[in-house]
N, C-alpha and C positions, 0 to 999 in steps of 0.2 A: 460568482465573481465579486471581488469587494468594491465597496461601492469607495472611489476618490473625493476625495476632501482637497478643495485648493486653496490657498491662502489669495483671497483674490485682491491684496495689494501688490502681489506679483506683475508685471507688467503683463499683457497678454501674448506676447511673443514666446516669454519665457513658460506660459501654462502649456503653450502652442509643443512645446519642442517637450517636455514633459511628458504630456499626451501623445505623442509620436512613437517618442521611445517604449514605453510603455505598450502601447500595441506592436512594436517590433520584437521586445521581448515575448510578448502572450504568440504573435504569430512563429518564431523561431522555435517557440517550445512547441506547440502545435506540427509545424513543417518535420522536426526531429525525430519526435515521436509521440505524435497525439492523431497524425491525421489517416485516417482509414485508408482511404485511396491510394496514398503511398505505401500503406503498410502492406500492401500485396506485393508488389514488388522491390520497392528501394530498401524498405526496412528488412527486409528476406536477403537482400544480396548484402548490405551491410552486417549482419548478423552472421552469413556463411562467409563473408572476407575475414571479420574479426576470429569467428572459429579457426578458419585456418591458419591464421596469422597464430592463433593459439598451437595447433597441432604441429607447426613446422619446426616453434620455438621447444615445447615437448620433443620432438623427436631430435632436433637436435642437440639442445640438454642430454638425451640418453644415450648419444651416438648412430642414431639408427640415420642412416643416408638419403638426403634429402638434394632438391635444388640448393645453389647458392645464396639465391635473393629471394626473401616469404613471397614478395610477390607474385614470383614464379612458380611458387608451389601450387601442387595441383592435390588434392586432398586426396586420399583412397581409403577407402571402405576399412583397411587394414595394413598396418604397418608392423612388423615386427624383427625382433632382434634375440639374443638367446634365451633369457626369461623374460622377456617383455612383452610385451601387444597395446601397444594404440588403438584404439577403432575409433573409426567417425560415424557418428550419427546410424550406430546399429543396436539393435534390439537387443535387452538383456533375458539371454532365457530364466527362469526362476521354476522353482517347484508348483508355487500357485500363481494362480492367475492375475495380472499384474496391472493394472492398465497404463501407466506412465512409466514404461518401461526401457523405452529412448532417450537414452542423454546423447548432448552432443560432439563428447569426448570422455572415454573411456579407458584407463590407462589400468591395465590387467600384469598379475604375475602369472608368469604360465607356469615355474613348479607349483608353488603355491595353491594354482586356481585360485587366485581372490584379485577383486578388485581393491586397486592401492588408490583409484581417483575416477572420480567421477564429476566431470565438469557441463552445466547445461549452462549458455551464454544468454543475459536478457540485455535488452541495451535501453532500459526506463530514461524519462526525464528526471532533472535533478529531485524535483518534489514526490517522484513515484519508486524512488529506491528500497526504502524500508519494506512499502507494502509489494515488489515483486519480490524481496526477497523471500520476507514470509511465505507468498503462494509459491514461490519455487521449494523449499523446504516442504511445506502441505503436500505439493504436488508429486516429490518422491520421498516420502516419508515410509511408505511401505514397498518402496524398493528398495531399502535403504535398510530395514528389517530384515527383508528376501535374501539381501546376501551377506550378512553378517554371520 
């Protein structure tokens, strides 16, 4: 944590309201997404609304029939339309053995057989973007080999 420097012919009111903020920003980024406890749950159902709010806008993009409102979508395992496949959150079979082989949307050609997309959702704070992005790239790197 850096250490504050106040210019102390500031009035002390004004160092006061400073200092406030300051911890309201460090606790809002903590509460978003820094803090363990909530990451069981809140940050899990944040992560699966944003997915799906992802999958509903996909599949309607491609025509494939969905609810009216994202909000009323309800995700499924698989969606599909005449060369298309959607899946959520399902396993990629591969020749070898794979171990980060779950993305959280998967958007397949079925003449084809090949994956056209492949989307895993991370929802970092602002200062933690760069370095989730790199371990998401690390993390399906040799899946990402597997089916090319």
């Amino acid at each position: 944590m850096p250490i504050l420097m106040f210019n102390f012919s500031l009035p002390l009111r004004v160092i006061i309201v400073i200092i406030i903020i300051i911890i309201t920003i460090i606790t809002i980024d903590h509460l978003t997404s820094g803090c363990p406890i909530l990451a069981k749950n809140e940050h899990l159902m944040r992560h699966d609304k944003i997915c799906a709010h992802l999958q509903y806008s996909i599949c309607k993009s491609l025509g494939i029939e969905t609810t009216d409102k994202w909000y009323t979508h309800v995700p499924k395992p698989m969606f599909e339309q005449e060369d298309v496949t959607v899946l959520w959150n399902q396993a990629v079979q591969t020749s070898r053995e794979v171990t980060a082989n779950r993305s959280d949307i998967i958007i397949k050609n079925k003449q084809e057989k090949t994956c056209i997309l492949m989307i895993d959702v991370a929802i970092p704070a602002d200062r933690n973007v760069v370095q989730k992005e790199a371990e998401k790239k690390l993390k399906y790197k040799s899946l990402c080999i597997e089916i090319q």
